[in-house]
N, C-alpha and C positions, 0 to 999 in steps of 0.2 A: 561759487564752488567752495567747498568744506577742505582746505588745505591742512592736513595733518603735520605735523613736523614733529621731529623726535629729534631729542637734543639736549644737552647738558645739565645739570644743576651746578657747576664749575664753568669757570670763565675759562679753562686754562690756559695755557700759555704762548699762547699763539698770538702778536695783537691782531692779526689779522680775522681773527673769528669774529671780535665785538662788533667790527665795521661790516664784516661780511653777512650778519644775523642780524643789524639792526638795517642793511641795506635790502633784506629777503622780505623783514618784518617791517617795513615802510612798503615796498611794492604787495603785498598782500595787501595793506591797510587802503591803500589808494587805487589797487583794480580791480575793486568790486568785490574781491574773495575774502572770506574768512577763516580763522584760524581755531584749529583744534589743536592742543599739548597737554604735556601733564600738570599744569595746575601750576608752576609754581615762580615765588616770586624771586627765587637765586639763581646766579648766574645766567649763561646764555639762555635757559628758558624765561627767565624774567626779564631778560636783553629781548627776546623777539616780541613779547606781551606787550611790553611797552611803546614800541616799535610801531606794532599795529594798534596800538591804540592811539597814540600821539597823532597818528596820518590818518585817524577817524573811522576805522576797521572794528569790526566785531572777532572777539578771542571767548573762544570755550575753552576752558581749562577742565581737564580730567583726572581729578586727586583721588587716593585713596583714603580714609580715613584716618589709619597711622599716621600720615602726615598732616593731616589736619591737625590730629592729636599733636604736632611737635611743630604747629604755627610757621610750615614755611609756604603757605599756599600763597595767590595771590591774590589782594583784597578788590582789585580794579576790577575784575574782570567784568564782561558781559556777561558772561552764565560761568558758574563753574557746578560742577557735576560730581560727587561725592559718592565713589564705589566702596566694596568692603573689602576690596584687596588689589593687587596688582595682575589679576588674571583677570578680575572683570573692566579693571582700568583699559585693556591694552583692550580687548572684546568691545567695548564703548567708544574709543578712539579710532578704532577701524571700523566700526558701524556707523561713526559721526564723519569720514571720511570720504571724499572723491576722488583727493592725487596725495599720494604720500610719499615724504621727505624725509631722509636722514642726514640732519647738520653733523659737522665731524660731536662725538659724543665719546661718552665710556659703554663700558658692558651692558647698559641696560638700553643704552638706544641701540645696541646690537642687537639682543634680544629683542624688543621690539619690531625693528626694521627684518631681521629675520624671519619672523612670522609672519609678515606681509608676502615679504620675498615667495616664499614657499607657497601660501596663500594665491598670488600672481602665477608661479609659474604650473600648480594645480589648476588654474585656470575658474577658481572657485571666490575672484574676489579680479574684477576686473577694473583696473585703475592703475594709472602709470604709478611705479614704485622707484624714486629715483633719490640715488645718493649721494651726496652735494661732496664731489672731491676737492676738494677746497685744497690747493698748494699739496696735491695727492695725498691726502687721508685716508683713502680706500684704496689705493695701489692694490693693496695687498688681499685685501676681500677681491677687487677686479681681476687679481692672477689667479686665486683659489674658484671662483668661478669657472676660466677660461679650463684650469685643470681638470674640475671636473667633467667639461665637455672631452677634452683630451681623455680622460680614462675611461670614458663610455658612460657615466655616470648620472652627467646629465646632460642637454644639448640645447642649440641654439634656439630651437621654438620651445623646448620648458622656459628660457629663461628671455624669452619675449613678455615684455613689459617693465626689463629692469631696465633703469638705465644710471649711468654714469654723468654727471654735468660737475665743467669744473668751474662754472660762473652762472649766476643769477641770470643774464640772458640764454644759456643753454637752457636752463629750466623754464625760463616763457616760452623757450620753441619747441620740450620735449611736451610741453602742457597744450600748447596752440596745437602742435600736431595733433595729438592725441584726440581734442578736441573735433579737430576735422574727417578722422577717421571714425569716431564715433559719429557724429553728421551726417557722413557716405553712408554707414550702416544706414541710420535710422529712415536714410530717404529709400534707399530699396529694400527695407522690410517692409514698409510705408504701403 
C-alpha cells in the first residue's frame, strides 16, 4: 500500500514529533508499505524519508520544481517525481496514494489534507483519510468538524472515512480495518 503523509518541512517544537514521525516512518518501512510525501530533505519530512528508508522501505517523494530550483529536495530517495507546481504536486500525491496521513504540520499540510478530506467525504476518492492527533494537534479541526455536523452543514456519513488516531497503533487499526471492509466488499461483488 502507497501510504501518503503530509507533513512538515520544520521540526518544530514539540520533541515529541521527531520520535513520533521517525516511529510512523520505521513501521511504513518494515510492513511492506510505501511512502509518498513532498520530496523533501528538511525537517520532519526528511525525518520520515529517512526513517523509511534506514528499515529498508521505498519513499516517492513529490517536488515541484521551484524547490528543486532552491535544492531542498531529497537526494536518497527511491523515485522522486518533479511537478511544475503545487496543484499538480498535491493531484500526484493523491493519485500515487491508498491511505492518507496528516502528521501534525503548518498551512500547507492543511491545505493538503483538506483536499482529500473533501475528496473522501464526496465520496470521489475512497481511502481512509486520517489525522495523526499527536498530544491533540487537531483538537481543534475535530471540533470544527463536529460543528459543522451540529449546524446542518455537514454530517456523519459526509465525513465517513475521516478519522482521528492519536498513536501509531490507532493508525494500523484504522488501516487493518479499512482493509477488511474493503475485502467484505470485493468478496460479494465477486
Amino acid at each position: 500500500m502507497n501510504i501518503t503523509v503530509y507533513l512538515g518541512a520544520n521540526k518544530g517544537n514539540n520533541p515529541r514529533l521527531q520520535s513520533a514521525v521517525q516511529e510512523l516512518g520505521q513501521w511504513i518501512g518494515t510492513s511492506g508499505n510505501a511512502l509518498v510525501y513532498g520530496g523533501s530533505k528538511s525537517g520532519l519530512m526528511g525525518a520520515i524519508a529517512d526513517s523509511v528508508l534506514n528499515a529498508g522501505g521505498e519513499v516517492t517523494g513529490v517536488e515541484p520544481q521551484f524547490f528543486i530550483d532552491s535544492e531542498i529536495q531529497h537526494d536518497g530517495l527511491t523515485k522522486l517525481i518533479v511537478t511544475k507546481d503545487m496543484t499538480e504536486r498535491k493531484t500526484k500525491m493523491i493519485q500515487l496514494g491508498d491511505a492518507f496521513i496528516a502528521f501534525p504540520g503548518g498551512t500547507g499540510t492543511l491545505e493538503e489534507i483538506s483536499e482529500v478530506m473533501s475528496k473522501v467525504s464526496l465520496k470521489h476518492l475512497n481511502a481512509p483519510c486520517i489525522l495523526y492527533n499527536l498530544d491533540g494537534y487537531y483538537n481543534g479541526l475535530k471540533m470544527l468538524l463536529d460543528h459543522m455536523i451540529e449546524n446542518g452543514l455537514s454530517s456523519r456519513e459526509r465525513q465517513e472515512g475521516i478519522y482521528f488516531a492519536e498513536s501509531l497503533e490507532d493508525i494500523k487499526r484504522i488501516l487493518e480495518s479499512d482493509r477488511e471492509k474493503e475485502n467484505t466488499k470485493t468478496i460479494y461483488q465477486s
